[in-house]
LOSEVO-843048 format. One record per residue (C-alpha): x, y, z; residue number from 1; residue in three letters. Coordinates in nm, 4 decimals, always signed. Example, Ala and Ser with C-alpha at 12.3 -4.5 7.8 and 13.67 -1.06 7.14 Angstrom:
BEGIN
east | north | up | resi | resn
+1.2300 | -0.4500 | +0.7800 | 1 | ALA
+1.3670 | -0.1060 | +0.7140 | 2 | SER
//
This chain:
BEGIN
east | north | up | resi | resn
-4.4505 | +17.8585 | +6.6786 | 1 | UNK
-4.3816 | +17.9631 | +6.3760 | 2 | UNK
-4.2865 | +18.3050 | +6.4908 | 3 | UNK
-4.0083 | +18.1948 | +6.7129 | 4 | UNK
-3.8696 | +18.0075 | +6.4369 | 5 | UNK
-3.8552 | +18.3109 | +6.2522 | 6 | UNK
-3.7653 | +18.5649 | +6.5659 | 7 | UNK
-3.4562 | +18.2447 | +6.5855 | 8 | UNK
-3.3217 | +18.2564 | +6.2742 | 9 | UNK
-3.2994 | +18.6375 | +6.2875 | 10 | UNK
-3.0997 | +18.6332 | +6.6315 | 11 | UNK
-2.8910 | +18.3446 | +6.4712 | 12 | UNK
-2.8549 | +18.5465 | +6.1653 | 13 | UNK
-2.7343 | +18.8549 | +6.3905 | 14 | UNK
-2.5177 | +18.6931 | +6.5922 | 15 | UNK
-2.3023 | +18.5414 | +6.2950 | 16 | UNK
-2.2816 | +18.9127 | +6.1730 | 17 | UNK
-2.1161 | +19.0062 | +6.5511 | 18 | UNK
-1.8954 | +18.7174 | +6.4786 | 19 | UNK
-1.8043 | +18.8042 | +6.1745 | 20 | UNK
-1.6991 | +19.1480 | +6.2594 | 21 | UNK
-1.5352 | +19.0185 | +6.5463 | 22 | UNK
-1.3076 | +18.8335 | +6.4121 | 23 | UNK
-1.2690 | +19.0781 | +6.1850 | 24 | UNK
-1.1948 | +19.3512 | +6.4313 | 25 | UNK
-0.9338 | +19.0516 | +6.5749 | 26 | UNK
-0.7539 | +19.0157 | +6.2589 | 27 | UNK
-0.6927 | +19.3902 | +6.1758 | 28 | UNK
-0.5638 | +19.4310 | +6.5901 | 29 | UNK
-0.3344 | +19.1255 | +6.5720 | 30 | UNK
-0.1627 | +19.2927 | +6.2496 | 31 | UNK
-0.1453 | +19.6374 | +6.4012 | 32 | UNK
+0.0156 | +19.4703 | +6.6834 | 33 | UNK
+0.2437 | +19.3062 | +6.4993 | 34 | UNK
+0.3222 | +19.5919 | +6.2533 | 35 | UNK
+0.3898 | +19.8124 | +6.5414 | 36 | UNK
+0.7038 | +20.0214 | +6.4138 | 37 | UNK
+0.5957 | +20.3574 | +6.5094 | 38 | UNK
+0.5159 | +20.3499 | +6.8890 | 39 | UNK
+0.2940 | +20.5462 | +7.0732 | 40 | UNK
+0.4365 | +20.6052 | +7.3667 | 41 | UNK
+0.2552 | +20.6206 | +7.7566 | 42 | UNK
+0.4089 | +20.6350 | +8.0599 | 43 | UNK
+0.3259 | +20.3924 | +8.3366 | 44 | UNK
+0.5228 | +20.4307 | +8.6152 | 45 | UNK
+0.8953 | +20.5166 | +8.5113 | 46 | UNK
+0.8466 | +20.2951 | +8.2034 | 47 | UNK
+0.7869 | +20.3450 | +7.8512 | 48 | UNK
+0.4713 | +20.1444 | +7.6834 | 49 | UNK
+0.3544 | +20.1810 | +7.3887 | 50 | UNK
-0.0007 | +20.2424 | +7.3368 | 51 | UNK
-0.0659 | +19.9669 | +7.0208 | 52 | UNK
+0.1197 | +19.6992 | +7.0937 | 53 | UNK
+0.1777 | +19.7154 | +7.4769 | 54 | UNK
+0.5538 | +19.6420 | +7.4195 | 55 | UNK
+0.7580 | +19.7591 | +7.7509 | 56 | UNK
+0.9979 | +20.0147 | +7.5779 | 57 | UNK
+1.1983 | +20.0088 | +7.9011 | 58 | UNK
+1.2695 | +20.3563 | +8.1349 | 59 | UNK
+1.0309 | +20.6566 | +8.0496 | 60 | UNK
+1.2542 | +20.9856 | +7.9176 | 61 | UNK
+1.1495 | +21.3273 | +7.9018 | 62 | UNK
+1.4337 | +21.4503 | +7.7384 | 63 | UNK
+1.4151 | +21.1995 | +7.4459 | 64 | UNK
+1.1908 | +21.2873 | +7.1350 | 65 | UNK
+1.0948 | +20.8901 | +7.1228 | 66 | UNK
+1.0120 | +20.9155 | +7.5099 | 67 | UNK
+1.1939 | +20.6651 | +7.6286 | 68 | UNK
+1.5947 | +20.6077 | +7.6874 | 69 | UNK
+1.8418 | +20.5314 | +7.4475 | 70 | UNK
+2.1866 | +20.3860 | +7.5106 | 71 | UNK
+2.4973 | +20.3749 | +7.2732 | 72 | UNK
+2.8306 | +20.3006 | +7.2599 | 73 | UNK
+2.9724 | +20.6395 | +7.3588 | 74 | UNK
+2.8396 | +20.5615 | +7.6967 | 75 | UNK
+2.9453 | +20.1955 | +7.6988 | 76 | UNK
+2.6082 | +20.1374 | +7.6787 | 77 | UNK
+2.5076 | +20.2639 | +8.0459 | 78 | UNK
+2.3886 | +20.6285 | +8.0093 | 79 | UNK
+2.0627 | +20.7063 | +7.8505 | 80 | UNK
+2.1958 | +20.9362 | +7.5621 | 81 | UNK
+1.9372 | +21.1699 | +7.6116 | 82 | UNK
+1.8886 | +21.2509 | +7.9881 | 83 | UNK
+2.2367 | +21.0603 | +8.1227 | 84 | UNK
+2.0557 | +20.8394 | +8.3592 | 85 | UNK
+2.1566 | +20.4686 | +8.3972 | 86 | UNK
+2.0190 | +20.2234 | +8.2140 | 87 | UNK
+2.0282 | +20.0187 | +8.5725 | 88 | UNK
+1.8415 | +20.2683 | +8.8541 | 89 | UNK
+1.7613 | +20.1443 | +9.1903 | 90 | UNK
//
C-alpha cells in the first residue's frame, strides 16, 4: 500500500509540473498573440493570415512586400496599391 501512495504522489507531483508549464506555455502564446505587430503572413485561399495571431489580413498580394493588399487615398481607397485589384472582387 504504501507503494501506491508513493507511485501517487509522484504522478500528482508530475502532473502539477505539466500544469505548470502549461499554463506557462498559455501565458507566453496569449502575449505573442496579442503583441502581434510583425505578421507572418500565409495564404489560405485568396486571403492573407497571419501565422501568430491568426488575424485575417484581408486579400492575399503577390506584388506587395507585406503580402497582402493595401489601399490608399490615391485610389479612393478601392485599388490595392500594389497589384491594382479591388478591394471588393467577386
Amino acid at each position: 500500500m504504501a507503494y501506491l501512495d508513493k507511485k501517487q504522489k509522484f504522478r500528482k507531483n508530475l502532473i502539477e509540473q505539466y500544469r505548470k508549464i502549461l499554463r506557462e506555455d498559455q501565458r507566453n502564446l496569449r502575449e505573442a498573440v496579442d503583441s502581434c505587430r510583425d505578421h507572418i503572413v500565409i495564404k489560405i485561399g485568396y486571403s492573407s493570415v497571419c501565422d501568430i495571431c491568426a488575424k485575417d489580413l484581408g486579400w492575399y498580394c503577390v506584388d506587395s512586400p507585406n503580402k497582402y493588399c493595401e489601399y490608399d487615398e490615391s485610389s479612393g481607397w478601392i485599388d490595392c496599391k500594389h497589384c491594382g485589384q479591388p478591394s471588393i472582387r467577386k
